[in-house]
Backbone as JSON Lines, residues from 0, in Angstrom:
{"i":0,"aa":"X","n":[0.85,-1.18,0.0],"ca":[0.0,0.0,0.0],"c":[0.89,1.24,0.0]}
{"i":1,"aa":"X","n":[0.57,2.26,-0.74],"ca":[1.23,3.35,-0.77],"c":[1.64,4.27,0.82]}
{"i":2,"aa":"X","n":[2.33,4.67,0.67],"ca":[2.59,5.9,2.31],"c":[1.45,6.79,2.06]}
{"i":3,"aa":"X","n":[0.54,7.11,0.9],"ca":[-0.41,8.1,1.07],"c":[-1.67,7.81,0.25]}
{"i":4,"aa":"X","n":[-2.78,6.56,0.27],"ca":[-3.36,6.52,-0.74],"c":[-4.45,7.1,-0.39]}
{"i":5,"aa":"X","n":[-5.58,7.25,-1.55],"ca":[-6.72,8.03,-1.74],"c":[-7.5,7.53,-0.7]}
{"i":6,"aa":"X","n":[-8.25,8.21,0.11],"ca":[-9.07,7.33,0.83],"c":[-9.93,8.51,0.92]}
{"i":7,"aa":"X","n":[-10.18,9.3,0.34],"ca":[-11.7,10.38,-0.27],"c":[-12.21,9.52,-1.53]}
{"i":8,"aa":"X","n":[-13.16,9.36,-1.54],"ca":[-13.64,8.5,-2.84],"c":[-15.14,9.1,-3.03]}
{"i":9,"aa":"X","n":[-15.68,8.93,-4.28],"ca":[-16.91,8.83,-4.4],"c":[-17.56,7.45,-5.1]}
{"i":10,"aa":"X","n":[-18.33,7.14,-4.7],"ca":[-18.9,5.84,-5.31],"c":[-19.48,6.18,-6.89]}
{"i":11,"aa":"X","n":[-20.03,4.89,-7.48],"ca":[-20.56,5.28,-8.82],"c":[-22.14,6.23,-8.63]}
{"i":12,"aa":"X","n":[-22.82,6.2,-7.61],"ca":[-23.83,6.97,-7.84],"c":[-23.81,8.28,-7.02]}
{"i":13,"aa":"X","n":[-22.31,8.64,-6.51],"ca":[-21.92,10.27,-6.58],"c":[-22.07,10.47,-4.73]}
{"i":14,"aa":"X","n":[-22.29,9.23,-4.26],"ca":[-21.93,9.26,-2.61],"c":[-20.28,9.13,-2.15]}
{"i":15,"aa":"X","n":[-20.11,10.25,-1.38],"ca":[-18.72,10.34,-0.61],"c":[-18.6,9.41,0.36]}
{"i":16,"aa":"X","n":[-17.48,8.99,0.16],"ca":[-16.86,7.78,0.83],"c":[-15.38,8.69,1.54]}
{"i":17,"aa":"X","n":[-15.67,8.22,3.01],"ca":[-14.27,8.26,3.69],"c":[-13.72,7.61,4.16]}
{"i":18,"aa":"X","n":[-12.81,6.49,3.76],"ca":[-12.26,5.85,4.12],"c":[-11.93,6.21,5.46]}
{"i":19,"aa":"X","n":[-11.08,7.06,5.58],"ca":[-9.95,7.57,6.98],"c":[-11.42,7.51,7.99]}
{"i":20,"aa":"X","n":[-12.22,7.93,8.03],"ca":[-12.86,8.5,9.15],"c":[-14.34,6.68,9.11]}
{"i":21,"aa":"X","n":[-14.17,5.67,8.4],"ca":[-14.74,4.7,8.51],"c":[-13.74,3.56,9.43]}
{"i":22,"aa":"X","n":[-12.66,3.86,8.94],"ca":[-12.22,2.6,9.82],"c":[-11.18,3.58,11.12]}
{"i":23,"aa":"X","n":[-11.47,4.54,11.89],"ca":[-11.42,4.75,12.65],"c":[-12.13,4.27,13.82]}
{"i":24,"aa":"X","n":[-13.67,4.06,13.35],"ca":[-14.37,3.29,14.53],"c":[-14.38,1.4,14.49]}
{"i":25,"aa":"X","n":[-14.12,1.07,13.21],"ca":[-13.85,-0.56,12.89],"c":[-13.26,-0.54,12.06]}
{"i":26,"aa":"X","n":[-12.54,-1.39,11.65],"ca":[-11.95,-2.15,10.8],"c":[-12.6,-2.12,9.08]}
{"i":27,"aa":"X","n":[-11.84,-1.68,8.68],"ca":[-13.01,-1.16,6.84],"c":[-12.13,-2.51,5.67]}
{"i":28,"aa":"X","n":[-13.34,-2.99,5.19],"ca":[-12.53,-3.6,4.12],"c":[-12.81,-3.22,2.58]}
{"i":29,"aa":"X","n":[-11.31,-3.1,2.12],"ca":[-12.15,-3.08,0.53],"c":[-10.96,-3.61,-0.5]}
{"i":30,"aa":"X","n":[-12.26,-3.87,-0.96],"ca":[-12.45,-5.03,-2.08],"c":[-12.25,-4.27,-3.57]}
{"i":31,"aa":"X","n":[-11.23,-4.64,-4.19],"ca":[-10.76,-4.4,-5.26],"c":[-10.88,-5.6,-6.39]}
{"i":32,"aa":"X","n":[-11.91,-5.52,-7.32],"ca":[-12.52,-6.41,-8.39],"c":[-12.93,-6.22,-9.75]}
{"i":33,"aa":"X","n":[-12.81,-6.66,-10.55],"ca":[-13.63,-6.38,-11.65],"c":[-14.8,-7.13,-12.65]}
{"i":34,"aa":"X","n":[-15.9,-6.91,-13.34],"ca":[-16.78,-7.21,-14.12],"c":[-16.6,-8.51,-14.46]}
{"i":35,"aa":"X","n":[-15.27,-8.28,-15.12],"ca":[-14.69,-9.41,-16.04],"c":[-13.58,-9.95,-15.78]}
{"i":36,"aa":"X","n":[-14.12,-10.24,-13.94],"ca":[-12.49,-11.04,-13.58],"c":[-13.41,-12.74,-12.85]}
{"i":37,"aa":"X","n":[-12.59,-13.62,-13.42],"ca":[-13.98,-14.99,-13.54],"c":[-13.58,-15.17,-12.34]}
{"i":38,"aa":"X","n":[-12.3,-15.09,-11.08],"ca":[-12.34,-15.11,-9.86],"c":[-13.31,-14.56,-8.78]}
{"i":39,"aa":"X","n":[-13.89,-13.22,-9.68],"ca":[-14.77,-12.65,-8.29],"c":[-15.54,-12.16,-8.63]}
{"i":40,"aa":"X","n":[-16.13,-13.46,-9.8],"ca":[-17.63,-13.86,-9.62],"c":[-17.62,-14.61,-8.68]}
{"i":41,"aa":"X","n":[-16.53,-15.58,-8.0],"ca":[-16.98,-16.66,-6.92],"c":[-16.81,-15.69,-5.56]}
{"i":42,"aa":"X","n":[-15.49,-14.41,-5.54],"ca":[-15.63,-14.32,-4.21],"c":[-16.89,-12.95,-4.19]}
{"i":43,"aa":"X","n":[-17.13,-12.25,-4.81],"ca":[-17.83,-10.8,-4.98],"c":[-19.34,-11.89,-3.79]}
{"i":44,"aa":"X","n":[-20.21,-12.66,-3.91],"ca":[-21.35,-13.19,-2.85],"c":[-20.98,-13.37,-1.84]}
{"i":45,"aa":"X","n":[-19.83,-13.85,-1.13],"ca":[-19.27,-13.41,0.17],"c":[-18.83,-12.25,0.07]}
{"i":46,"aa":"X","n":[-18.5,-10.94,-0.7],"ca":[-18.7,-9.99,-0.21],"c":[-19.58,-8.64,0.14]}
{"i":47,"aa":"X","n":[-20.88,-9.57,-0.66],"ca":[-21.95,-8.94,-0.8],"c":[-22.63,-9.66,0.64]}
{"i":48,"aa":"X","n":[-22.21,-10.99,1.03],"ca":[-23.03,-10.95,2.47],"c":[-22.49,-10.18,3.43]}
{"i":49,"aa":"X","n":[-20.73,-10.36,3.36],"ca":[-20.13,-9.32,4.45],"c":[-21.05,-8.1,4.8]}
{"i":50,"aa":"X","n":[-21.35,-7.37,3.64],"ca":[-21.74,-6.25,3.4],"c":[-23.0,-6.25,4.07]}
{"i":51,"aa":"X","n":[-23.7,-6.93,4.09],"ca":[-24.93,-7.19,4.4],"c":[-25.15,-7.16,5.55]}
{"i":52,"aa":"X","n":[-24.36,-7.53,6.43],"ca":[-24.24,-8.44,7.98],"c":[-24.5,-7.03,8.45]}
{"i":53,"aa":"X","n":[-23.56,-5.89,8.0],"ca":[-23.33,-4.57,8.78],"c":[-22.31,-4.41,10.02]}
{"i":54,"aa":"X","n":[-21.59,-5.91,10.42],"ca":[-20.6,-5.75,11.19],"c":[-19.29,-4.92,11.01]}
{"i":55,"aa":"X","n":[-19.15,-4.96,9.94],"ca":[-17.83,-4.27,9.43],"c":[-17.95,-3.45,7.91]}
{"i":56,"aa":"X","n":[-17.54,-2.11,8.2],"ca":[-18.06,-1.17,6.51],"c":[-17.08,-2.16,5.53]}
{"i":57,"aa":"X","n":[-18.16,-2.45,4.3],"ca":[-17.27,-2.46,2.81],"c":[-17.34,-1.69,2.0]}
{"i":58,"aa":"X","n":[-16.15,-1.61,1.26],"ca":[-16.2,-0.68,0.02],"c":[-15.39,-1.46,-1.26]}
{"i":59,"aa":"X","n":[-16.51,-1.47,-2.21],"ca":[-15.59,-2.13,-3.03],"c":[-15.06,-1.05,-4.48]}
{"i":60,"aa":"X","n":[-14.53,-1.32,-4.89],"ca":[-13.66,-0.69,-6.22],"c":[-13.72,-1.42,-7.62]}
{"i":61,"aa":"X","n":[-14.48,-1.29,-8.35],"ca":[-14.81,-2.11,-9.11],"c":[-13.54,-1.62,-10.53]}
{"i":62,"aa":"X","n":[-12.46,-2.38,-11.35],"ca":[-11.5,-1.62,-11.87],"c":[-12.14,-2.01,-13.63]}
{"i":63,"aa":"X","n":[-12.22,-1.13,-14.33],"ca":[-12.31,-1.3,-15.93],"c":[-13.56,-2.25,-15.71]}
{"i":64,"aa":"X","n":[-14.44,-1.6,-15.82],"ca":[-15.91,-2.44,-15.2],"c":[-16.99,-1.43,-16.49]}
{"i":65,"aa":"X","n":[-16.51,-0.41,-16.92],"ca":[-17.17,0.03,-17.61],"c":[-17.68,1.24,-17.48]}
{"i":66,"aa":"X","n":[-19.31,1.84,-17.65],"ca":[-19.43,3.39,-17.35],"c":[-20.3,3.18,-16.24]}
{"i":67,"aa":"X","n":[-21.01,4.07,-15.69],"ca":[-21.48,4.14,-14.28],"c":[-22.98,3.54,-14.45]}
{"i":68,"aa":"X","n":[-23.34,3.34,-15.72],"ca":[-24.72,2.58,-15.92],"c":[-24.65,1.02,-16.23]}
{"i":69,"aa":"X","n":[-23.48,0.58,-16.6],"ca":[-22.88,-0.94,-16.84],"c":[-22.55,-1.31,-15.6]}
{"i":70,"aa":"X","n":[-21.94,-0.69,-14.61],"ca":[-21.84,-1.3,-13.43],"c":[-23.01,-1.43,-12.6]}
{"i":71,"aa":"X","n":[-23.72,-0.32,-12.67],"ca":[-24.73,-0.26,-12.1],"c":[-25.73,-1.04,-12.38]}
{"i":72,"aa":"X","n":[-26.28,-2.03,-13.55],"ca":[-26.5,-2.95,-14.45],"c":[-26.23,-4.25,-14.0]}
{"i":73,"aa":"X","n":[-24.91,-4.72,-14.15],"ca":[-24.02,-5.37,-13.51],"c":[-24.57,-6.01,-11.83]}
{"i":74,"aa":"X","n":[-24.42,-4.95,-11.26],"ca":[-24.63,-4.8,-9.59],"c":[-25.91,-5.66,-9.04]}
{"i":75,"aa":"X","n":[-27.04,-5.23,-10.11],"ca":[-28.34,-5.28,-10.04],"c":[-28.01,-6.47,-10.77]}
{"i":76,"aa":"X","n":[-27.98,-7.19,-11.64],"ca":[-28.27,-8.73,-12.63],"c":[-27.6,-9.34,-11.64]}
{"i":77,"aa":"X","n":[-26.71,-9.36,-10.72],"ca":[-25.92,-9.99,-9.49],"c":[-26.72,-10.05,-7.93]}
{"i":78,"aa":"X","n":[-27.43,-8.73,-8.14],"ca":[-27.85,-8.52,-6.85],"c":[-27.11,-8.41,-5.38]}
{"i":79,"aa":"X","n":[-26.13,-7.88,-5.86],"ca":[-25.06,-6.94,-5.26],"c":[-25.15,-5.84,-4.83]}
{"i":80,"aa":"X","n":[-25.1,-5.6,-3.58],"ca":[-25.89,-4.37,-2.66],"c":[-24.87,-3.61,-2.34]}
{"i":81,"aa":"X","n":[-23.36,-4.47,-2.18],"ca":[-22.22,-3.37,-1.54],"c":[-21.86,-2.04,-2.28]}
{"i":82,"aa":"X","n":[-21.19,-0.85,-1.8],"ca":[-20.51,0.04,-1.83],"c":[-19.65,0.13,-2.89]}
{"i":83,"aa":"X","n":[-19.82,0.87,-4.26],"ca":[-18.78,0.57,-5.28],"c":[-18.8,1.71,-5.79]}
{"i":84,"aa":"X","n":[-17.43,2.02,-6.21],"ca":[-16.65,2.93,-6.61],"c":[-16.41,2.37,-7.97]}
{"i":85,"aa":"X","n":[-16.61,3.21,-8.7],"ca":[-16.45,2.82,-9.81],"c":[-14.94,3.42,-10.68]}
{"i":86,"aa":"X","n":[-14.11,2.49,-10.43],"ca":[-12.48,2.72,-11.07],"c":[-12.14,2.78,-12.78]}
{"i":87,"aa":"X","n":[-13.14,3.29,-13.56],"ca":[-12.95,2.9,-14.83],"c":[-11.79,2.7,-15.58]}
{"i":88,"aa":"X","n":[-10.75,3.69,-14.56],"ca":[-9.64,4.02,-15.97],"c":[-8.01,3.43,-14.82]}
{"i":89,"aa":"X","n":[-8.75,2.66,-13.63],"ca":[-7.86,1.77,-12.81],"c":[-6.88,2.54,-11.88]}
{"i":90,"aa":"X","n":[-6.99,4.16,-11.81],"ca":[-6.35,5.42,-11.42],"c":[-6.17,4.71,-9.42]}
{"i":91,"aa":"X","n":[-7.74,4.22,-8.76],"ca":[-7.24,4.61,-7.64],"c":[-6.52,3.06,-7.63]}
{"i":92,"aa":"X","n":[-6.98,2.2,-8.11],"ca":[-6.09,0.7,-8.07],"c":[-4.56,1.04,-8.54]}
{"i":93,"aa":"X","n":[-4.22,1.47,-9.51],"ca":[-2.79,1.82,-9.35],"c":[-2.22,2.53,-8.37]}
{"i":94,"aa":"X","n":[-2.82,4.19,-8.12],"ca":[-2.83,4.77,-6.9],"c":[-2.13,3.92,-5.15]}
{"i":95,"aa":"X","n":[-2.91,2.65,-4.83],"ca":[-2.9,1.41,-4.14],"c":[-1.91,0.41,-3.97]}
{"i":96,"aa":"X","n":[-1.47,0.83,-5.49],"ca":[-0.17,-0.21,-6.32],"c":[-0.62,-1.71,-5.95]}
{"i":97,"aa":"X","n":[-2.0,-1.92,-6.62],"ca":[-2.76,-2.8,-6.79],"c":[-2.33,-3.87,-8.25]}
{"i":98,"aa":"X","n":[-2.04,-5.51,-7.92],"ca":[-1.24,-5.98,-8.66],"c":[-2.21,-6.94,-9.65]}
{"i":99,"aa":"X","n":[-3.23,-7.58,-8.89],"ca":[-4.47,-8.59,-8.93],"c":[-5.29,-8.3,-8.3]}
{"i":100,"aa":"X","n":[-6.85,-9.06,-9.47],"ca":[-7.47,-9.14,-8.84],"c":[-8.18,-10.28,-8.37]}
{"i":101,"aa":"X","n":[-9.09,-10.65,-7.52],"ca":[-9.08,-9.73,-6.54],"c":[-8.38,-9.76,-5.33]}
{"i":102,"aa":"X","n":[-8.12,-8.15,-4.42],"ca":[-7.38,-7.97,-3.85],"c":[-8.05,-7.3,-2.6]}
{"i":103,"aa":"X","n":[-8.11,-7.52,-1.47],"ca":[-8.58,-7.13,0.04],"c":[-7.11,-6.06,0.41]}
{"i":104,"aa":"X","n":[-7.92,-5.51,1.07],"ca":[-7.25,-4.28,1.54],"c":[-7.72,-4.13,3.23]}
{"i":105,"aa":"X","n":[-7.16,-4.2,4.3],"ca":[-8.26,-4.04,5.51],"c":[-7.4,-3.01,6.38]}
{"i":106,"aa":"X","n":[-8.42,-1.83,6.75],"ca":[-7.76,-0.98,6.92],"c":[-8.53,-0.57,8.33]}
{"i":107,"aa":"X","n":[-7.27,-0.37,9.31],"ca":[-7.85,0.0,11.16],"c":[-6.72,1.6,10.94]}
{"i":108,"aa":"X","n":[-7.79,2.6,11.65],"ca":[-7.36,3.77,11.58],"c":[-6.07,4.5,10.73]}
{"i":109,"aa":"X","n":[-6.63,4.24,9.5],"ca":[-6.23,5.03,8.44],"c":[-5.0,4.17,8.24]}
{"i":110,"aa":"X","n":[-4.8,2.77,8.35],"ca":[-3.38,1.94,8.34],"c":[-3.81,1.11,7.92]}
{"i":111,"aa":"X","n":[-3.11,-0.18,6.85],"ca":[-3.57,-1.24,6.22],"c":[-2.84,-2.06,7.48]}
{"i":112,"aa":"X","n":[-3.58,-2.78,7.98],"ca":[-3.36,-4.48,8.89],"c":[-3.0,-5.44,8.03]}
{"i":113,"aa":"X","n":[-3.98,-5.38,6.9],"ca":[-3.68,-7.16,6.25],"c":[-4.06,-6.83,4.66]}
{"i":114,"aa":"X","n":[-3.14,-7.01,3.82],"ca":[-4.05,-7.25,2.01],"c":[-3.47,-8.59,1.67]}
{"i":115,"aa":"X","n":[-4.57,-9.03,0.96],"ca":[-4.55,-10.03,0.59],"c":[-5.2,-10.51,-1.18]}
{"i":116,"aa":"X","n":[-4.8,-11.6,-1.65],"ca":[-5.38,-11.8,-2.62],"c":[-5.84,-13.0,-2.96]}
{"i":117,"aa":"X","n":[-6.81,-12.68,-4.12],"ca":[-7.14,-14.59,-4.49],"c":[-8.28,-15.18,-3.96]}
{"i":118,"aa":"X","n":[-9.27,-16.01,-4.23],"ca":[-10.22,-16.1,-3.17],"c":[-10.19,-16.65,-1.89]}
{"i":119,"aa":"X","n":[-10.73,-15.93,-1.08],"ca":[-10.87,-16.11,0.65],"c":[-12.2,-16.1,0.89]}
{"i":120,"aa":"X","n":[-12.28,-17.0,1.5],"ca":[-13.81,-17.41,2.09],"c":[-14.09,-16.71,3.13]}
{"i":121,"aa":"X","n":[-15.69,-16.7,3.4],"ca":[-16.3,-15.36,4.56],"c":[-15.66,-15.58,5.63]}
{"i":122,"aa":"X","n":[-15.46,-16.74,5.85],"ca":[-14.84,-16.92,7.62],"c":[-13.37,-16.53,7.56]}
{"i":123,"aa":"X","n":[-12.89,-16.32,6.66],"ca":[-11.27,-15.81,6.52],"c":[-11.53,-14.37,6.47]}
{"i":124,"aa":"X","n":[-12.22,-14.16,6.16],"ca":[-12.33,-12.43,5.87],"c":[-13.11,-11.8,7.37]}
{"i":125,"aa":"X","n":[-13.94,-12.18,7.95],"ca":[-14.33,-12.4,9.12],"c":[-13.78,-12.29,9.59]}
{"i":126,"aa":"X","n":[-12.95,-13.57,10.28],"ca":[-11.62,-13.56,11.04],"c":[-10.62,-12.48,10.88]}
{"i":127,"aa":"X","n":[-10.3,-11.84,9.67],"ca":[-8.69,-11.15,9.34],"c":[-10.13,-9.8,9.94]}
{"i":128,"aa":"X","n":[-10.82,-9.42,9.64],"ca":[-11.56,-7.86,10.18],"c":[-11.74,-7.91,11.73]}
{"i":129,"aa":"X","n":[-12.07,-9.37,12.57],"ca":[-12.01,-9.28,13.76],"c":[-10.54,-9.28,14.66]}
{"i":130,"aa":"X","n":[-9.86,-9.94,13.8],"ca":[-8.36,-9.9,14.25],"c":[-7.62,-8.3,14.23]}
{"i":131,"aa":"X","n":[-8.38,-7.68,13.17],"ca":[-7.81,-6.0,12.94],"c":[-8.23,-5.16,13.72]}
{"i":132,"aa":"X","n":[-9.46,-5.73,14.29],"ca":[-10.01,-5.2,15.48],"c":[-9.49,-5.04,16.76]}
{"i":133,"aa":"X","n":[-9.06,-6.14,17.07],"ca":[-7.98,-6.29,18.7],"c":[-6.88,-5.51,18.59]}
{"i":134,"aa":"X","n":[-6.34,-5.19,17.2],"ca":[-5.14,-4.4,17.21],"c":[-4.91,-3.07,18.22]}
């Protein structure tokens, strides 16, 4: 992770996202994925339940996914409820120095604890946000 990455964001339908000031009170994860990555079609439903639970904020980053009505498209034919930023042109994923996807990012007061890649199952992702927690 960079010494200074973006963590002002806006999502695809024009809501501000603050990273810094979300995982000040818990542990924030996000999820860096794309449309047309055949890996996360399997993990993106565990991160749409994460999301769901409300235990821990997600944000995901969706990279070269298309324009803000294809993802949004996308989201909905999936039924995918989480938090997405829409990365078209891969700016904040490089930004990240983001290598694969997909890639977890888990971040406790404005500091990355753990990134990871590849698919990880809910109870691994679970575990690594409650473990970032005790920190």
């Amino acid at each position: 992770m960079p010494a200074n990455p973006q963590l002002q964001l806006t999502d695809y339908k024009e809501q501000n996202i603050d990273l810094a000031a979300m995982s000040q009170d818990k542990p924030t994860l996000v999820y860096f994925w794309g449309t047309w990555c055949s890996i996360c079609s399997i993990t993106s439903p565990a991160i749409n339940e994460l999301a769901n639970e409300n235990n821990y904020p997600v944000v995901s980053i969706a990279i070269k996914s298309g324009s803000d009505q294809e993802l949004h498209n996308y989201l909905n034919d999936h039924g995918y409820s989480f938090t997405t930023v829409n990365d078209q042109h891969s700016e904040i994923f490089t930004d990240w120095q983001g290598q694969v996807t997909p890639s977890y990012i888990i971040l406790k007061d404005n500091k990355m604890t753990q990134g990871l890649t590849g698919i990880q199952p809910l109870w691994s992702l679970k575990l690594r946000l409650w473990l970032s927690s005790t920190l």
